[in-house]
C-alpha positions in Angstrom: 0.0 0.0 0.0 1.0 3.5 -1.1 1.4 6.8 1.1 0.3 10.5 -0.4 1.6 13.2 2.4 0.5 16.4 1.8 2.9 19.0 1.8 1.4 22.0 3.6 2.5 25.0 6.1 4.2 22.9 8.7 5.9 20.2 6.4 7.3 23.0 3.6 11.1 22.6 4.7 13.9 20.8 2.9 14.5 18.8 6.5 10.7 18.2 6.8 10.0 16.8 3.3 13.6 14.7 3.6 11.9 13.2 6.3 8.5 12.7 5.4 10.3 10.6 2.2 12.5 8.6 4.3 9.8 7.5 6.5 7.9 5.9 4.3 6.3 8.5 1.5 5.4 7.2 -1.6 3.7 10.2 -3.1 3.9 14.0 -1.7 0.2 15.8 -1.9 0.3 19.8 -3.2 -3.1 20.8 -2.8 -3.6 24.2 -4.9 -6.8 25.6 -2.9 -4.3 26.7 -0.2 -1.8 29.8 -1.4 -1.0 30.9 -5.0 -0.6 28.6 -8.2 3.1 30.5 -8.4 4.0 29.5 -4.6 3.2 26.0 -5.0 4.3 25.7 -8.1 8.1 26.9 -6.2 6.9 24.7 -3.9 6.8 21.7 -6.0 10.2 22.9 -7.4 11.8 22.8 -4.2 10.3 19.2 -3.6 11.7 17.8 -6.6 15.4 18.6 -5.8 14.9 17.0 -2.3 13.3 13.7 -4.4 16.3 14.2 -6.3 19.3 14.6 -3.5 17.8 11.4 -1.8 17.7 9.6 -5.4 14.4 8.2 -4.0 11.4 7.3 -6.8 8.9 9.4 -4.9 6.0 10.9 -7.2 4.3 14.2 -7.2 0.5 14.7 -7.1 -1.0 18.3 -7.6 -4.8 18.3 -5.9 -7.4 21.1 -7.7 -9.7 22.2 -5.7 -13.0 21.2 -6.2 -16.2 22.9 -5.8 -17.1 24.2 -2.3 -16.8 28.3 -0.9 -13.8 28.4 1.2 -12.4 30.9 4.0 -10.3 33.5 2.7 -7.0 34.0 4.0 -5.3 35.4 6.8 -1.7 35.9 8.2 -1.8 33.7 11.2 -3.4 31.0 9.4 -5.1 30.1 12.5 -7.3 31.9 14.9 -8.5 30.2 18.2 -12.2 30.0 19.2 -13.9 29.4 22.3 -17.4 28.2 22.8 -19.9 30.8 23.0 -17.5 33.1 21.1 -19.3 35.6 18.3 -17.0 36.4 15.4 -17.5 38.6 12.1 -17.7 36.9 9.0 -17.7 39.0 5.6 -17.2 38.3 1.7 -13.6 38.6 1.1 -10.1 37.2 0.0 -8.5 37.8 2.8 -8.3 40.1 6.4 -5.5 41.4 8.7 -7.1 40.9 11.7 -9.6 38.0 12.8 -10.7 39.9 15.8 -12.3 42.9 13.5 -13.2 39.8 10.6 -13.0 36.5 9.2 -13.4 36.5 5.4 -15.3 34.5 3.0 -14.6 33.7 -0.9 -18.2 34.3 -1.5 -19.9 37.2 -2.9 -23.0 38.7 -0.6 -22.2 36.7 2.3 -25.2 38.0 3.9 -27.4 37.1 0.8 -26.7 33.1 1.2 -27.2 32.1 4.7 -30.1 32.2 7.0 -30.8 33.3 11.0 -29.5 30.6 13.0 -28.3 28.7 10.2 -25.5 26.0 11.4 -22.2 26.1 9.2 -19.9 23.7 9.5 -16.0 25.0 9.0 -13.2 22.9 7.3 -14.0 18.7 7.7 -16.4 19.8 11.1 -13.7 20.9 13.2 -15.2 24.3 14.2 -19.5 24.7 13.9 -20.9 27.9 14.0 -24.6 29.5 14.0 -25.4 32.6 12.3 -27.3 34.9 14.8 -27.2 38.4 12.8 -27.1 39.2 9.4 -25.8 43.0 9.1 -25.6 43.3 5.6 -25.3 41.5 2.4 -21.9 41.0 2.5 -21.6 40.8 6.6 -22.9 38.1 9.5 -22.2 37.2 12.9 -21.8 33.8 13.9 -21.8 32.0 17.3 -19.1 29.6 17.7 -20.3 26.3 18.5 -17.3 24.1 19.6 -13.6 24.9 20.9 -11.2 24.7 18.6 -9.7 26.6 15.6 -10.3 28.0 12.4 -7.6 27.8 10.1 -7.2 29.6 7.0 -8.5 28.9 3.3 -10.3 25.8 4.9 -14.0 25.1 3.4 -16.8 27.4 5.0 -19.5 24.6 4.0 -22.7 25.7 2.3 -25.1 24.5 0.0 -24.3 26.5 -3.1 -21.7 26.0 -4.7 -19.0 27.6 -7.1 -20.6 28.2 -10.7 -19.0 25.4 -13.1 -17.7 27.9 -15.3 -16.0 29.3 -12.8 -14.4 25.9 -11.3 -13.5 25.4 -14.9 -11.5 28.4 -15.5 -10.0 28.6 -12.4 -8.7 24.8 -12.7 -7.8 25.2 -16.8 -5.6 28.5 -15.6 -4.1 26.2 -12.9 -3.5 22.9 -15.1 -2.0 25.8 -18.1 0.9 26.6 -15.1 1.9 22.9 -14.6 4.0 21.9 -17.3 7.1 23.9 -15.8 7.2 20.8 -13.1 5.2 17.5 -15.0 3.7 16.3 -11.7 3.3 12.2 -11.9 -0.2 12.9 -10.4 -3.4 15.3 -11.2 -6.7 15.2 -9.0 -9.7 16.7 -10.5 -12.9 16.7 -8.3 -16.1 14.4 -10.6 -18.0 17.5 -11.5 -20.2 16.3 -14.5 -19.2 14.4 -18.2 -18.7 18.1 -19.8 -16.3 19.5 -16.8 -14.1 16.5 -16.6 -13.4 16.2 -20.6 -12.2 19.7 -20.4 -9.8 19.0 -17.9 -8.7 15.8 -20.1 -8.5 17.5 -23.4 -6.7 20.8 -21.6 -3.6 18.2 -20.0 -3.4 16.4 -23.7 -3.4 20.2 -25.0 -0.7 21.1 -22.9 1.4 18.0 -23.4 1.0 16.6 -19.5 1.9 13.0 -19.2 0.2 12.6 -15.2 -2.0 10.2 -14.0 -5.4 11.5 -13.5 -7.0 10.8 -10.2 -11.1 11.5 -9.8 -12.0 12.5 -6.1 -15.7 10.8 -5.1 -16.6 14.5 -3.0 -20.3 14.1 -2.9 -23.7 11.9 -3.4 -23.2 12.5 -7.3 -19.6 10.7 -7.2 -21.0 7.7 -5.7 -24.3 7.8 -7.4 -22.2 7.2 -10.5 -19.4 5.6 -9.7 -19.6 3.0 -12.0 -19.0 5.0 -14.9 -16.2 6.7 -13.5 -14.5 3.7 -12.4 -15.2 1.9 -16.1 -13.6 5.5 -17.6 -10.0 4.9 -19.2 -9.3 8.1 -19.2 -9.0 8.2 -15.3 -6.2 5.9 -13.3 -7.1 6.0 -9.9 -10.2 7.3 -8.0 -9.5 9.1 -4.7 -12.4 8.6 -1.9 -12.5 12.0 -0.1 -13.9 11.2 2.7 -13.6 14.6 4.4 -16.2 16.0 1.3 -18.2 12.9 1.8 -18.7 13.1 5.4 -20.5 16.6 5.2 -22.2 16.3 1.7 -23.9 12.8 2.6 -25.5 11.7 6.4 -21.8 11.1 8.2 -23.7 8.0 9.9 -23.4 6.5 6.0 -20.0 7.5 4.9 -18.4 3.6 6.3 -20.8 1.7 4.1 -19.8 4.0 1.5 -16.2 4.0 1.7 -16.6 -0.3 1.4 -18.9 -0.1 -1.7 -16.8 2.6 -3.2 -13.7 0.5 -2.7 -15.4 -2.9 -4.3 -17.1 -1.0 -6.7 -13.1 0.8 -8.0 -12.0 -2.6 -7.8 -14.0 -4.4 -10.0 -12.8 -2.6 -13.0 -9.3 -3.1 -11.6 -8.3 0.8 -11.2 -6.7 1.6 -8.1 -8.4 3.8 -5.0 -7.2 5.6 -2.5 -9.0 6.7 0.8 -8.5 10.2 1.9 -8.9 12.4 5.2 -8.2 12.1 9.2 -6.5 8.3 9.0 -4.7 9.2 11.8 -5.0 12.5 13.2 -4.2 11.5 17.0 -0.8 11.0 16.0 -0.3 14.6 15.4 -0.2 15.1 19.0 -0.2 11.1 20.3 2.4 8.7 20.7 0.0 6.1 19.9 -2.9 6.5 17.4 -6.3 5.8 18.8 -7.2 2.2 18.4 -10.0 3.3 16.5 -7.5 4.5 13.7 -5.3 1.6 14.0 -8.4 -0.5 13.6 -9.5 2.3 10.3 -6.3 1.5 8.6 -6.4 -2.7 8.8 -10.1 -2.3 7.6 -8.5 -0.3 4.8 -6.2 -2.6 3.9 -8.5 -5.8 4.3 -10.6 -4.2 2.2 -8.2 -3.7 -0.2 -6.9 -0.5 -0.7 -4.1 0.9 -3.0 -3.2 3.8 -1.2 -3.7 6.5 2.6 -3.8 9.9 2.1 -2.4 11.8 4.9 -4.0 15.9 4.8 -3.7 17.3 8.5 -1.5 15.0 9.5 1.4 15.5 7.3 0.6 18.8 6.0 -0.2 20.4 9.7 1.1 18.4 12.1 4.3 19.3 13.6 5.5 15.3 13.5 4.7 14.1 9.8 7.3 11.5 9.7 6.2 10.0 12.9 2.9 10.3 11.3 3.9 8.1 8.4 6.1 5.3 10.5 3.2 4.4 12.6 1.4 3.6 9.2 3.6 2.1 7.7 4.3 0.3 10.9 0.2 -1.3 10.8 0.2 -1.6 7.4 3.1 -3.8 6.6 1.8 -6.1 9.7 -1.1 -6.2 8.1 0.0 -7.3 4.3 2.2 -9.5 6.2 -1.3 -11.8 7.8 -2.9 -11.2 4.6 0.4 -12.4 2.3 0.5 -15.5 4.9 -3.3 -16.5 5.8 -5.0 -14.5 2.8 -8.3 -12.3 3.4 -10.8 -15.0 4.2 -9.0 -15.3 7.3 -9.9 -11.9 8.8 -13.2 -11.6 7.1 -16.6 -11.8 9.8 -19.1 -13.3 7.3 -17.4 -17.1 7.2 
């Protein structure tokens, strides 16, 4: 089994991404919705000579973002909430201080939500409830939940981006790649007429990378079948951090299995996405209930983890990616000796 780490604000460091590869990386995650095309693009750059000191056969895989409003930015890139707290929220790009404002990529701000609406911030970490609407660009929300609210995350709400505008914005971003030929793109499943563009744009441009479909929403599973028979994709990524607040979160493990089997009966290889193992950003062992996530993944038959928080926030992503690979090579060891059957509950 594979590892993706996403390469994000705490893991940007020659010394970090040296040792995210020696631990155990197979594949290192740039995901474009966070900072400029240009800065990831150096980012990626910077990346490759590290693959290339180590002389290690380590891949690249550039993420696009997919269709969802998102937080602007901010310079902290994280602002800590309390319970109870009431915070400004208004359209923007980005604000200097999250104490006067937290912005929103979304036009008329005010326009979309509702009195005591619950929003849910990033993949649920921070809930909040509008409880004034000012103007059409300006709300106040109550914060739900401790925690914190990090920058460019996903401010999740039922609209979503126009598909023109996803289009353009991920054509510009798939025009800027052919400076660094990543082995690996991943478009989000839009519809038929979205995702031929995005195919006919990397032939255009002369891009040789695998193309990896992300399953984000009801519509991804609802037709999984024909992406998973389409040869014009080569893996299918399971986001289960989309999944678990665009479909009832009580669903999203009966999902993920027919997902997998469904991937797997046309032989294209899947990859399962989104807080694998978040305690071990701060734990020196990973909750059983992760330990127990990843062998269920493997059993089921998994190519590849992708590791987003955890390797792209953590302070500790190699640590993050030797306890994996710790679990999954016991794993493929009972499986190589006693085969599947032997683990499976139905016999």
């Amino acid at each position: 089994m594979k590892i993706f780490a996403s390469i994000a604000i705490n893991s940007l460091t020659d010394s970090k991404m040296r040792k995210i590869i020696l631990a155990g990386a197979d594949v290192l995650r740039f995901n474009f919705a966070y900072s400029t095309i240009e800065e990831n693009i150096d980012r990626i750059k910077k990346a490759q000579e590290v693959i290339g000191d180590l002389n290690y056969n380590v891949k690249i895989m550039v993420d696009v973002p997919g269709n969802k409003v998102r937080l602007g930015d901010f310079d902290t890139k994280i602002f800590a909430v309390k319970e109870g707290d009431r915070c400004v929220f208004k359209s923007g790009p980005y604000t200097p201080d999250c104490n006067e404002f937290i912005p929103v990529q979304i036009k008329k701000l005010g326009d979309e939500v509702r009195l005591n609406q619950v929003v849910v911030l990033g993949d649920g970490e921070i809930a909040i409830q509008i409880v004034q609407i000012t103007d059409s660009d300006t709300v106040t929300a109550q914060i739900l939940n401790n925690g914190v609210i990090q920058a460019m995350k996903g401010f999740n709400l039922n609209c979503k981006v126009p598909s023109d505008i996803l289009l353009k914005t991920s054509i510009d971003l798939i025009d800027c790649l052919s400076v660094v030929q990543p082995d690996y793109i991943a478009i989000p499943f839009v519809d038929d007429q979205f995702n031929q563009a995005i195919d006919n744009r990397m032939i255009e441009k002369s891009l040789e990378s695998k193309l990896i479909i992300k399953i984000e929403d009801q519509n991804g599973v609802d037709k999984i079948e024909q992406i998973a028979s389409n040869p014009a994709y080569d893996m299918v990524l399971i986001d289960r951090g989309e999944l678990g607040l665009k479909i009832s979160y009580e669903s999203l493990g009966l999902i993920q299995k027919f997902l997998i089997r469904k991937v797997k009966k046309y032989h294209k290889k899947v990859i399962v996405s989104t807080q694998i193992m978040e305690s071990t950003i701060n734990n020196y062992i990973p909750l059983r209930s992760e330990i127990s996530d990843v062998t269920n993944i493997v059993l089921d038959g998994a190519d590849a983890l992708m590791f987003c928080r955890e390797t792209g926030f953590g302070s500790r992503p190699s640590y993050t990616i030797s306890t994996a690979r710790k679990i999954i090579e016991f794993v493929e060891a009972k499986i190589a000796k006693y085969g599947t059957s032997e683990f499976s509950t139905t016999k």
